[in-house]
FIKETOR-184839 format. One record per atom (N, C-alpha, C, CB): z, y, x; residue in one letter. Coordinates in steps of 0.05 Angstrom, whole numbers, plus 5000, padded with zeros to 4 digits. Glycine has a CB too. Example, Ala and Ser with C-alpha at 12.3 -4.5 7.8 and 13.67 -1.06 7.14 Angstrom:
515648865264A 515649105246A 515649345264A 518149115226A 514249555257S 514349795273S 515750015258S 511449885282S 
// end
This chain:
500049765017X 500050005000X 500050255018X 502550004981X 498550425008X 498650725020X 499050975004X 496050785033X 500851145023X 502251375005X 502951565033X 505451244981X 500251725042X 501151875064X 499652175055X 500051735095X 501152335075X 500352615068X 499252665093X 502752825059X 496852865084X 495252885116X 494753215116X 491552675120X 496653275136X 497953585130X 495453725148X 501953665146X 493753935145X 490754045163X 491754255169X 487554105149X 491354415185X 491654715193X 490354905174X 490454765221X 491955075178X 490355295147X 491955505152X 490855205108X 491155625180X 492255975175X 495555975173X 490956125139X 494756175161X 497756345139X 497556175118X 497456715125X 495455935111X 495655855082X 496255535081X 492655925065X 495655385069X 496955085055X 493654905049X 499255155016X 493154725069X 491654575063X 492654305069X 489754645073X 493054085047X 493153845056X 491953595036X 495953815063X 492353395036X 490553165032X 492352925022X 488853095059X 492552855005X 494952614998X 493252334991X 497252724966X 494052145005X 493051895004X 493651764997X 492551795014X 492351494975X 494251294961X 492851044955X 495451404934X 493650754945X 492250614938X 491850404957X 490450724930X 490550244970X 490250004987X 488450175000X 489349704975X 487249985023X 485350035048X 482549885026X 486649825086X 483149645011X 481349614991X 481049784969X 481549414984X 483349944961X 481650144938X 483350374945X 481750054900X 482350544958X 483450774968X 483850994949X 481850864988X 484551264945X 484751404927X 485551654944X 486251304906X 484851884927X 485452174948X 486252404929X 482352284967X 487552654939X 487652794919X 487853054949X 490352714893X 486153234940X 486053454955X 487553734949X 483653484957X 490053814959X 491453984955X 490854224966X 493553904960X 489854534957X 489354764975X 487054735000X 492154834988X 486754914997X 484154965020X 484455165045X 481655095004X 486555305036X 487455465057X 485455855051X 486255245092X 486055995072X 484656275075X 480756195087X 487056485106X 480256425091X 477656345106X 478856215134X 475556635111X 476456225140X 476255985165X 478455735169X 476456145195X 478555645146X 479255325148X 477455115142X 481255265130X 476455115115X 474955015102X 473354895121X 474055165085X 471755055141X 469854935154X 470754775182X 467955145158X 472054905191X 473554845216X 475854615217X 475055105223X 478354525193X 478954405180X 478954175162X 479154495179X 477154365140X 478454105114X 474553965110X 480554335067X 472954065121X 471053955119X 471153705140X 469054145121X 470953875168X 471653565179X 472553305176X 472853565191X 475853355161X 476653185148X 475352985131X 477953295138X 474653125114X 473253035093X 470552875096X 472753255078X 469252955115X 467452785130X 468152525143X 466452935148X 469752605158X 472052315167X 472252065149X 475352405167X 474352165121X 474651995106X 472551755097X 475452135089X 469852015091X 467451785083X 466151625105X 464951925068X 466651725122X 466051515145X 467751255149X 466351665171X 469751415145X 471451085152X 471150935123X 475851105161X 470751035106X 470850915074X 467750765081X 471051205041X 465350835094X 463150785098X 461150845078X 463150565104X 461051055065X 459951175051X 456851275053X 461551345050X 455551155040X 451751265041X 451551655034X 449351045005X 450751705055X 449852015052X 449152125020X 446852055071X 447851925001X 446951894976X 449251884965X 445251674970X 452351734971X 453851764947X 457351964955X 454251384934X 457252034935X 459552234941X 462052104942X 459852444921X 463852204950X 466452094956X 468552194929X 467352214987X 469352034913X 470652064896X 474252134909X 469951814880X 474552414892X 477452494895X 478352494868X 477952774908X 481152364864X 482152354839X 483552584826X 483652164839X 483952844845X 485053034839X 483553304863X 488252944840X 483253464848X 483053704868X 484553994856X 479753754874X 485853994865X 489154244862X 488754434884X 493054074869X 488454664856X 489354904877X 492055034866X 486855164880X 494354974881X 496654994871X 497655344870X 498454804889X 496455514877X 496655744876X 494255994877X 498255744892X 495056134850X 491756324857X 493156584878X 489756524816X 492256554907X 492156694928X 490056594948X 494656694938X 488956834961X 487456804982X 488456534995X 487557065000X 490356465012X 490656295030X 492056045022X 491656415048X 489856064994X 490555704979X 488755614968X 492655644957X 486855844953X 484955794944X 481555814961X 485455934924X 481056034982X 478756104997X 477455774994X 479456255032X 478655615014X 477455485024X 476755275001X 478755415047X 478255214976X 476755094960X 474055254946X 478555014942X 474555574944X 471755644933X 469355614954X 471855944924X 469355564984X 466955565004X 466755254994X 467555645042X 468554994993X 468054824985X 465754774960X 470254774983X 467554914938X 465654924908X 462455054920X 467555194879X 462855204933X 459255394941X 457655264953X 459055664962X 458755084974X 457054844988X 455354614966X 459354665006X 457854494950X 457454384915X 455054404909X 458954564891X 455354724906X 453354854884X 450454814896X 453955204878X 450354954918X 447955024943X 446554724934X 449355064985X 447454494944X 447454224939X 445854144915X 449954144936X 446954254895X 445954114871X 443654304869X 447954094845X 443654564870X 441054734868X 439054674889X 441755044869X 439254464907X 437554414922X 437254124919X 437954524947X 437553974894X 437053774892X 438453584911X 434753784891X 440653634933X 441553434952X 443853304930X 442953584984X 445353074944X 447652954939X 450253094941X 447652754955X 451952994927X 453953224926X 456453054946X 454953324887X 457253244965X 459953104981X 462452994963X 461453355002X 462953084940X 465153054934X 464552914898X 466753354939X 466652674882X 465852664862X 468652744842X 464352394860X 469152944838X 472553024823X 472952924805X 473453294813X 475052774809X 475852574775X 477552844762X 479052174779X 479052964769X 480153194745X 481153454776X 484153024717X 481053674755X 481853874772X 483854154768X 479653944778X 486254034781X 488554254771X 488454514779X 491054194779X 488654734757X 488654924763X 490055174742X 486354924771X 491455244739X 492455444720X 491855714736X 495855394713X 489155824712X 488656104722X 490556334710X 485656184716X 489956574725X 491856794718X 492156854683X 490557064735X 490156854678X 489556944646X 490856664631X 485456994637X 491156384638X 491756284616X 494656274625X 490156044606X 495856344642X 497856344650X 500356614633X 496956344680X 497556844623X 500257024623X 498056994581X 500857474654X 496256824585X 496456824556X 494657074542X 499656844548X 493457214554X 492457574551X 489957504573X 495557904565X 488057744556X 486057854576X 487657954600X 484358094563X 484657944632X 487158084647X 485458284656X 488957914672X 484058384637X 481858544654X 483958864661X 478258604628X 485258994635X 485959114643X 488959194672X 485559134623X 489858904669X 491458944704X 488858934725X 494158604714X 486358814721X 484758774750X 483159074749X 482258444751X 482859124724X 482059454723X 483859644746X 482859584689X 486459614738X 487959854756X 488659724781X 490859994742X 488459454794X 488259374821X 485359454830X 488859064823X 484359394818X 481659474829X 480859854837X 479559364803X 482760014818X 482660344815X 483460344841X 484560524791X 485260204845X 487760394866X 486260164902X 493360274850X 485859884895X 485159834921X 482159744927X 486959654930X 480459794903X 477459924921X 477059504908X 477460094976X 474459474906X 472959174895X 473059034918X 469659184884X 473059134938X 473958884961X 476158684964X 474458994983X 477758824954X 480158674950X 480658434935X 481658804942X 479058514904X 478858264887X 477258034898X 477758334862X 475258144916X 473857824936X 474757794954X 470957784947X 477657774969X 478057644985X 479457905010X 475457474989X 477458135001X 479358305026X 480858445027X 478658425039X 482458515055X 485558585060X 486558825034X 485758755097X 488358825034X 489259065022X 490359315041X 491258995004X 488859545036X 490259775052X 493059775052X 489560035042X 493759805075X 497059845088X 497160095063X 497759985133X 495860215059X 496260575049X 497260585025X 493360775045X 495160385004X 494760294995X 497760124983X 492860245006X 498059964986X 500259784980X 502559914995X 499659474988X 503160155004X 506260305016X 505460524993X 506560455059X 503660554977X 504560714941X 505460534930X 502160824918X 505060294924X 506560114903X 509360054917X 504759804895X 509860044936X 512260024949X 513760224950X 512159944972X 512560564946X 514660614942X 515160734919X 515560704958X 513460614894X 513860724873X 516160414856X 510360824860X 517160344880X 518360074867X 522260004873X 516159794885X 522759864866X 525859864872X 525159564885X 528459884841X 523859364872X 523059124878X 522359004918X 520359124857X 523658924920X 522958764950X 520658764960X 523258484951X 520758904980X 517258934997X 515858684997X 517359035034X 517458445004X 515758175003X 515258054975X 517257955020X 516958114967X 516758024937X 513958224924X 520258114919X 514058484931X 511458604918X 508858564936X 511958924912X 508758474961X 506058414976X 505058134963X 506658375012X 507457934963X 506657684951X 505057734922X 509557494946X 506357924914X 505357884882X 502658024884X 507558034856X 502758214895X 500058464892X 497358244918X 501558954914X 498157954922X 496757794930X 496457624915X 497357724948X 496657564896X 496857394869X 494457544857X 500057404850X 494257864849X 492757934832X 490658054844X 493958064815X 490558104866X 487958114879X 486157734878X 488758234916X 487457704878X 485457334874X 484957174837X 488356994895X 485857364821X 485057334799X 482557244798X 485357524786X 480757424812X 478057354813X 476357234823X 477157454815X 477957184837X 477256934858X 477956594842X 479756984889X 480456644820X 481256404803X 479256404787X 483956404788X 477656534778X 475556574750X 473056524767X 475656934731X 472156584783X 470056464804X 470156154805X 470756574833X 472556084817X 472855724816X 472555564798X 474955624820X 474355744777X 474155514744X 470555524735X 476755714705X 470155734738X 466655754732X 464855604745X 465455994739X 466955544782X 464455344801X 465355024788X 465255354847X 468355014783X 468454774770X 467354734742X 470754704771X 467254924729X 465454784706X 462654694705X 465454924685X 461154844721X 458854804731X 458254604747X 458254974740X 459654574764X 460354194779X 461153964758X 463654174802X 461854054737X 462653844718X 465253704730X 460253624713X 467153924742X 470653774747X 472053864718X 472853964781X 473053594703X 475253634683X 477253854683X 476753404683X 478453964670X 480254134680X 484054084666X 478754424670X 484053984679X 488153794678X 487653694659X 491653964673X 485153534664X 485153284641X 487153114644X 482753094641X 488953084666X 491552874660X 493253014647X 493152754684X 493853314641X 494753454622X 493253534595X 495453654634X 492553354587X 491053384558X 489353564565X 492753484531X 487953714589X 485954004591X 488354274579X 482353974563X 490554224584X 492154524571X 494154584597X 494654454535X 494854824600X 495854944612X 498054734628X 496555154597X 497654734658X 499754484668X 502954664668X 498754344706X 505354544659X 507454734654X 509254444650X 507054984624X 511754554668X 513954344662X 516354384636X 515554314690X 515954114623X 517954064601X 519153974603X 517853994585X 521453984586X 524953744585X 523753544581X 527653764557X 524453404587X 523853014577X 521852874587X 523052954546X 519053104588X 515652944594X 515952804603X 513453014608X 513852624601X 513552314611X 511952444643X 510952034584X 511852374662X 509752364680X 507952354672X 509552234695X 504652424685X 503052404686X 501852234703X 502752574685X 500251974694X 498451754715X 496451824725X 497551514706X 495951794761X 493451944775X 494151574783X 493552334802X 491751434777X 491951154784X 494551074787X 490651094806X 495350874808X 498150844813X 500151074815X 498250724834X 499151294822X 501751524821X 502951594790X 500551844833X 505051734797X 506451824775X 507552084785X 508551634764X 506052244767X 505952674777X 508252784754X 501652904766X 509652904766X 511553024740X 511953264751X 514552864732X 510253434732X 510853774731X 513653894741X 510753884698X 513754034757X 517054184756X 515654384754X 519654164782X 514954564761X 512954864763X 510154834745X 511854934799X 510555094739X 512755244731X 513555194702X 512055534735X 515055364696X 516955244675X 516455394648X 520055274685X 516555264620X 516055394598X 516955614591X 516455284583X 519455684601X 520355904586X 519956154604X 523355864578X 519756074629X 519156334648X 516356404637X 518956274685X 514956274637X 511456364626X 511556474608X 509356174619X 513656454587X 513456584562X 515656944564X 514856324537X 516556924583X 518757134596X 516157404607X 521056934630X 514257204624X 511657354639X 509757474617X 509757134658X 510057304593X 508257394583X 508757604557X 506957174580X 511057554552X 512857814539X 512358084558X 516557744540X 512958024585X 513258274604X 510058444602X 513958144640X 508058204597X 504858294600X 504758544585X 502558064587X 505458394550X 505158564535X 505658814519X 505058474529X 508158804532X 509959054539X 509159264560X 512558954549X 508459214585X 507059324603X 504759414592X 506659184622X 502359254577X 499659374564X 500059654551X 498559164539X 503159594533X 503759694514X 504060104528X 506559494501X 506559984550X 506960264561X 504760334578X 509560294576X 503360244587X 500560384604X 499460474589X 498460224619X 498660424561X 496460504540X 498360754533X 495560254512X 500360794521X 502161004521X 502661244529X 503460944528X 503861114560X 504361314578X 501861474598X 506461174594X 499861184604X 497261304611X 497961284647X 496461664594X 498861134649X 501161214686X 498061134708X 505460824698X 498861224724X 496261204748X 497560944757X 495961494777X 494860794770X 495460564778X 498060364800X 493560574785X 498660594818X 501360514838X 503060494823X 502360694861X 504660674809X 506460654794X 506160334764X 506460974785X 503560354758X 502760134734X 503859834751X 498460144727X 503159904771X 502459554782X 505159504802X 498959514806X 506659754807X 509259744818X 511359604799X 510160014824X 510559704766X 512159584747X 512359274740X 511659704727X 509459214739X 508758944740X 509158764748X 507658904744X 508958864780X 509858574798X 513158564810X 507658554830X 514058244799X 517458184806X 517157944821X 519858124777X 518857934819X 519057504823X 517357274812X 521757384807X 517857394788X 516657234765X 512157104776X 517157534729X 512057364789X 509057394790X 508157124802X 508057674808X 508457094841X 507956914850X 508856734841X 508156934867X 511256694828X 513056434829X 512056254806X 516356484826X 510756494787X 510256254761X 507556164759X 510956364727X 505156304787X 502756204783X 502156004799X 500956384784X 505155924823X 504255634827X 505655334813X 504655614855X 503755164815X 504454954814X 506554754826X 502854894815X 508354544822X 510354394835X 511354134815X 512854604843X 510153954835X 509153714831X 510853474852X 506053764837X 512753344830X 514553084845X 512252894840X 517852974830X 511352744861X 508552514870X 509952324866X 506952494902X 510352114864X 511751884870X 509951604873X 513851854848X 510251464895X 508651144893X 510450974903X 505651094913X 512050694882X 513850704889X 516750644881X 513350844893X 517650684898X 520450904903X 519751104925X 523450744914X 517851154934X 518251334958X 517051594941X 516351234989X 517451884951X 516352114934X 516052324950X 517952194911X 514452514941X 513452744960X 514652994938X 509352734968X 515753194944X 515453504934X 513753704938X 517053624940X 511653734924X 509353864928X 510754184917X 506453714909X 510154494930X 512454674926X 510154834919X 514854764949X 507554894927X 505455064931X 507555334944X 503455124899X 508155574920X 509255874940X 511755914920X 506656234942X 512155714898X 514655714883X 517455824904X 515055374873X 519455994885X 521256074895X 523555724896X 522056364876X 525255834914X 527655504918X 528755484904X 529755454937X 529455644882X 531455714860X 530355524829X 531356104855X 527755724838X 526455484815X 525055324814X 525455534799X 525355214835X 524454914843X 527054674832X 524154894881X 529354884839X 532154694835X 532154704806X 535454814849X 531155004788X 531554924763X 529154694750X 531655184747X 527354764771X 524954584742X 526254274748X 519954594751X 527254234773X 527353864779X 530353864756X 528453724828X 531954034755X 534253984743X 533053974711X 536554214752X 531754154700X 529954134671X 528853914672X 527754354665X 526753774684X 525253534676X 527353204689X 521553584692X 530053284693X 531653064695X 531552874719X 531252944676X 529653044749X 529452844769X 532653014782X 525952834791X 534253294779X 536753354789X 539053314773X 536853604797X 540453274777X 542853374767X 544653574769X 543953244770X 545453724753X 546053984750X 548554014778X 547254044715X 549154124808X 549654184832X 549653944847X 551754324834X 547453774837X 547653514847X 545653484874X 546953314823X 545553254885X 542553244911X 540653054895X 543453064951X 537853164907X 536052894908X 535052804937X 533252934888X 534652594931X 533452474965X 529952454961X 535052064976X 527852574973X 525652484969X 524852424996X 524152644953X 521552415005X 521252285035X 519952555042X 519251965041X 517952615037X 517452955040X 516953145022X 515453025052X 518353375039X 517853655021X 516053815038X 520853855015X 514553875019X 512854245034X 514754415026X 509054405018X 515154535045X 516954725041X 516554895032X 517954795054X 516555105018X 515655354994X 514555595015X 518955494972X 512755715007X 512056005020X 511855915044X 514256245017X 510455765057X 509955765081X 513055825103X 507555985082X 514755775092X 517755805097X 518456065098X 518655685122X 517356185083X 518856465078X 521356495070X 517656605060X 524056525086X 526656555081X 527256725046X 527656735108X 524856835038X 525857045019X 525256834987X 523657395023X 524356624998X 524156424974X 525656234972X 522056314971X 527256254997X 529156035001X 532956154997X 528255905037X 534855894986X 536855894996X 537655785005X 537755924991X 540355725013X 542355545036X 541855245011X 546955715043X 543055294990X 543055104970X 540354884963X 543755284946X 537055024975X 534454864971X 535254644995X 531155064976X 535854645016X 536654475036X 539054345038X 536454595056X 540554425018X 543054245011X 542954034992X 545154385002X 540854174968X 540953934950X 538253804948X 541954024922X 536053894965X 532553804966X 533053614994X 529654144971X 533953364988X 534453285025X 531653035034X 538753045030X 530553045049X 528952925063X 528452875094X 527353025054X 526852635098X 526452575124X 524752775135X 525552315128X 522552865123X 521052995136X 520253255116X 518852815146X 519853455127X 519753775115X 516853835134X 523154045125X 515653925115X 512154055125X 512454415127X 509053975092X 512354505147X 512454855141X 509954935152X 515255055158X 508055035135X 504155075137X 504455425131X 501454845102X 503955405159X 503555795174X 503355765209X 507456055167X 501455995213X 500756165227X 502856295250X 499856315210X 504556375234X 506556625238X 505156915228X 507456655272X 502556875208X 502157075201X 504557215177X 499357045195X 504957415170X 506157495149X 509357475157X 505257325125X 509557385173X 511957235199X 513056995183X 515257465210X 511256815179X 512056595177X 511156325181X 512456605162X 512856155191X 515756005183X 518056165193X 516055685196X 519256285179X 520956455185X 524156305201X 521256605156X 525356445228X 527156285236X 529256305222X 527656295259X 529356415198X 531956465182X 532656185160X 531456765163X 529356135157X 528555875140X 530355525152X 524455865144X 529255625174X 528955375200X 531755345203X 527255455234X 533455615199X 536055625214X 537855445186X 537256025222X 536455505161X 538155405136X 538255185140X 537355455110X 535655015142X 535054685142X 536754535152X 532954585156X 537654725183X 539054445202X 541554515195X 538654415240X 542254845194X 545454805179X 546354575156X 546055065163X 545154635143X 544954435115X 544754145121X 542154505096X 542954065138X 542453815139X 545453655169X 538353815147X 545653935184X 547253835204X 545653645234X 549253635185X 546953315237X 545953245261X 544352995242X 548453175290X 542952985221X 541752815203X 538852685215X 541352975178X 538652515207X 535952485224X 532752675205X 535252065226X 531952755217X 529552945199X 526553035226X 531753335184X 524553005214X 522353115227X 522453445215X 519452935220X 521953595231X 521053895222X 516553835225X 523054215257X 515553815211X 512153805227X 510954125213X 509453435210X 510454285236X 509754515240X 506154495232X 510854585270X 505254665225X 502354645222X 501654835260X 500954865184X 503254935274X 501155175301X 503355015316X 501055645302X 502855125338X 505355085362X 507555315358X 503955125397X 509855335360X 511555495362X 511055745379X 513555365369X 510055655404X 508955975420X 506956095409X 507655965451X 505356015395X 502256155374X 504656215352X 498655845359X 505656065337X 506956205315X 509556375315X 507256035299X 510756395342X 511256795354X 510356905360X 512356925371X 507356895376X 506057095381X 505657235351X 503557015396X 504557055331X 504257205316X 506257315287X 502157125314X 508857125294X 510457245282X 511257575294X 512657055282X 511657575321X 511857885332X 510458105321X 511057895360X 507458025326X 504858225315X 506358295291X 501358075308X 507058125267X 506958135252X 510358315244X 505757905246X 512658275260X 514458465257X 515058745259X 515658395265X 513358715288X 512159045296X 510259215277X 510359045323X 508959065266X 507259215249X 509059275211X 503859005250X 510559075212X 512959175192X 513859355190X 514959085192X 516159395222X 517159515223X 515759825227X 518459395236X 513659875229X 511960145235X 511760195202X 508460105256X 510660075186X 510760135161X 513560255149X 509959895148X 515360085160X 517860215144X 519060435158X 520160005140X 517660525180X 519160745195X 517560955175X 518560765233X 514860875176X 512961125166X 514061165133X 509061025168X 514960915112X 516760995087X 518561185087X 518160795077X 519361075104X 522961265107X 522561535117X 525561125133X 520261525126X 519961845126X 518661925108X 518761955146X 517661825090X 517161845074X 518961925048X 516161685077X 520661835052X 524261815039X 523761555023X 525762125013X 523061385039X 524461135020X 527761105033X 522360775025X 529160905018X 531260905028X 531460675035X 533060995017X 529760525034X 530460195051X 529860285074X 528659895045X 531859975086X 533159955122X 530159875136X 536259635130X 530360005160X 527859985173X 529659775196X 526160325184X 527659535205X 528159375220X 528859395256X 526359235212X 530259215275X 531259285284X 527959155309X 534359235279X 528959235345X 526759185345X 526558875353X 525359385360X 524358745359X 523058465364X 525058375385X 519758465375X 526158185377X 528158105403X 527057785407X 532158105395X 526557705427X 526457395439X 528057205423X 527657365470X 530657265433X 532957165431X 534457155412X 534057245445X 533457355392X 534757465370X 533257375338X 534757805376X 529657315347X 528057335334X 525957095333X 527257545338X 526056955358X 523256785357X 524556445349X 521356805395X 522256315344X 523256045334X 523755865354X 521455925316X 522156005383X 523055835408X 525455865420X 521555855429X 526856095420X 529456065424X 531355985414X 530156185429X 531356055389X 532255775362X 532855545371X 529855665340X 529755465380X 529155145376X 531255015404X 524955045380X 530455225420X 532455175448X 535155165444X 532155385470X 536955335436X 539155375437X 540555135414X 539355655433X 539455075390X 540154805379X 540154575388X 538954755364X 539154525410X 539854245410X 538554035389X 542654235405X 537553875391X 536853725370X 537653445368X 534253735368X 539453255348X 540853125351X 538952885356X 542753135331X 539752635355X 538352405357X 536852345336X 539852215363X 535352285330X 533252185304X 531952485300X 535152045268X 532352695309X 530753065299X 528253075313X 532753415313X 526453085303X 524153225322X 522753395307X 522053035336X 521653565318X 519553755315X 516053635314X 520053965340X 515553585298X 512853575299X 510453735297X 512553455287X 509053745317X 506353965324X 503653835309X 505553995364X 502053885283X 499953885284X 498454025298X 499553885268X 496353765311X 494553775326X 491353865315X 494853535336X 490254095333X 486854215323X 485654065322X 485154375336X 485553825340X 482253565338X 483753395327X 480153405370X 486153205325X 487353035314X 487753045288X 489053005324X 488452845268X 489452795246X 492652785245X 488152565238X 494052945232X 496452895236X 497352795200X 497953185251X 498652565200X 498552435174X 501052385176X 496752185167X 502652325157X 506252235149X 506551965130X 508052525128X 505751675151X 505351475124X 508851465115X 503651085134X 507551345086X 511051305078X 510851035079X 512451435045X 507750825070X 507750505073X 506350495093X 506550325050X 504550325088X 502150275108X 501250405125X 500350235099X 501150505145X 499950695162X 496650745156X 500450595193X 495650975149X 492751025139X 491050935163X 492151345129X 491751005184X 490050955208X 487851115225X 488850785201X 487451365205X 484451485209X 485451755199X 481651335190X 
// end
């Protein structure tokens, strides 16, 4: 039997590959695609691999039983839309198609908050120019008006005002998948994937998928907030920083991804996509895999947000316990954050556990640094601005990077750190070793 996760490099973003079924009847489900330049560099390779070793005729496509994009953001979704465009190119040129999708998860922005969304992509679009809705950066200038027309957490409002720049990018995909002819959460009746009290799992062949993310009543919390917001913009008439400052909370990123307990088995994976830790603990405690301040044991977790400390608490690593934890980043955005890393081993103590990193630790300070310094310049330039949040202190080695961390801990017997590798396959069997 096989039940391995085959974790790819992807940026700042989340690309991986879950495997199941025998070496005689294999089965796959493709999770995220990552930012640009993965897709090709990455998850295509991959994917080429597989049908090779499966021995696959150029003529027939490789059946995936699932293809999930667990979050609408640039650096989860890109690399599945270059995927879907290749698809397309393909079929408009009469070739064979690489891929054959048995169903395809995806909860877009609009059915998510239940409402047209033209008018929020209207005033993202006023204030940060049509580039943005395809994929490009948002002005620093730009996004330090919504920040400081806000009380809300600087990361908390970048995350989100990255959520709604890719709206359009979610309505692009569902359009390339309908045109590919991929089902859409046909293991969810085709309706909005959302976790309930009681549900039965969902069967992907031998697996058994059970929704924790996101959760019914928050979606309906978001979507109260929508219409209320419509209500006072149409009203009040507010220019766009201030409109979209009001908009985005917590609620934004956290309820447009997906989170998904896998199980083959007894062994189980925690799929987190950019879900906050909080409500990860509530949805497993709602659909009855927690118990209310209780632990669960699974074999891996992806860890949320690319280990962004600001999604995490002490309590996700006290009561989410596993052998092995996946943290998929760069150090762009500065993350895997060492505040994250620092919770795990407190929590877990001298336990036996893999950490498997998607970069090397020296690539992911270099660019955690870039990425503090250029923080911290923004918040100098607020505060003169008169914001009144604390401007950061400066880049310390010792104080700040994940290699001195990693040094000064010690790592007990059974701990290691695992480095995915750029030309290698780095896979986590839980049975059978995949091999390839």
């Amino acid at each position: 039997m096989i039940f391995s996760l085959d974790v790819r490099r992807a940026r700042k973003g989340d690309c991986l590959l879950l495997h199941f079924g025998t070496a005689e009847n294999p089965h796959l489900i493709i999770i995220d695609g990552g930012p640009s330049n993965v897709y090709g560099p990455h998850l295509k390779p991959r994917i080429e691999k597989i049908r090779k070793e499966r021995g696959l005729a150029a003529s027939k496509a490789l059946p995936v039983d699932v293809l999930m994009v667990s979050h609408v953001d640039d650096d989860h979704i890109r690399g599945i839309l270059d995927l879907t465009r290749e698809e397309m190119q393909a079929v408009a040129a009469k070739q064979p198609k690489m891929l054959k999708v048995l169903d395809f998860w995806h909860n877009s922005f609009d059915a998510v908050i239940s409402h047209n969304t033209k008018p929020l992509t209207a005033a993202f679009t006023e204030h940060f120019g049509a580039a943005a809705v395809n994929g490009g950066p948002l002005s620093d200038d730009a996004v330090d008006k919504v920040v400081m027309a806000s009380d809300e957490e600087t990361d908390v409002l970048e995350s989100g005002l990255q959520v709604l720049a890719s709206i359009e990018q979610g309505f692009r995909l569902r359009d390339a998948a309908n045109a590919l002819g991929y089902p859409l959460n046909a293991a969810f009746d085709n309706e909005l994937i959302v976790a309930r009290k009681d549900a039965e799992p969902a069967p992907v062949a031998e697996l058994e998928v059970t929704v924790v993310g996101p959760m019914l009543k928050e979606l309906d919390a978001l979507r109260n907030k929508h219409v209320e917001w419509l209500e006072a913009l149409k009203a009040a008439g507010k220019k766009p920083p201030t409109a979209l400052a009001e908009y985005v909370d917590k609620s934004v990123p956290n309820l447009s991804s997906l989170v998904f307990m896998v199980q083959a088995g007894k062994k189980r994976i925690l799929l987190t996509g950019d879900a906050r830790g909080d409500k990860i603990i509530e949805g497993l405690e709602l659909v009855g895999l927690l118990e209310p301040k209780g632990t669960i044991d699974v074999d891996i977790v992806k860890v949320p947000h690319h280990g962004s400390s600001n999604n995490l608490d002490d309590d996700f690593f006290e009561r989410i316990r596993a052998p092995h934890y996946v943290f998929s980043g760069n150090g762009e955005h500065g993350n895997p954050e060492r505040e994250s890393l620092a919770m795990l081993f407190k929590a877990r103590g001298s336990e036996p556990l893999t950490v498997h990193l998607t970069y090397p630790v020296d690539k992911i300070d270099e660019e955690r640094q870039k990425d503090w310094e250029k923080e911290q310049a923004k918040e100098k330039k607020r505060q003169a601005a008169g914001s009144t949040k604390p401007v950061r202190d400066d880049w310390s080695d010792e104080e700040n990077s994940l290699a001195a961390f990693l040094d000064a801990l010690v790592l007990a017997p059974g701990q290691h750190v695992s480095i995915v590798d750029e030309k290698q396959s780095h896979v986590i069997d839980l049975f059978e070793p995949l091999g390839y």
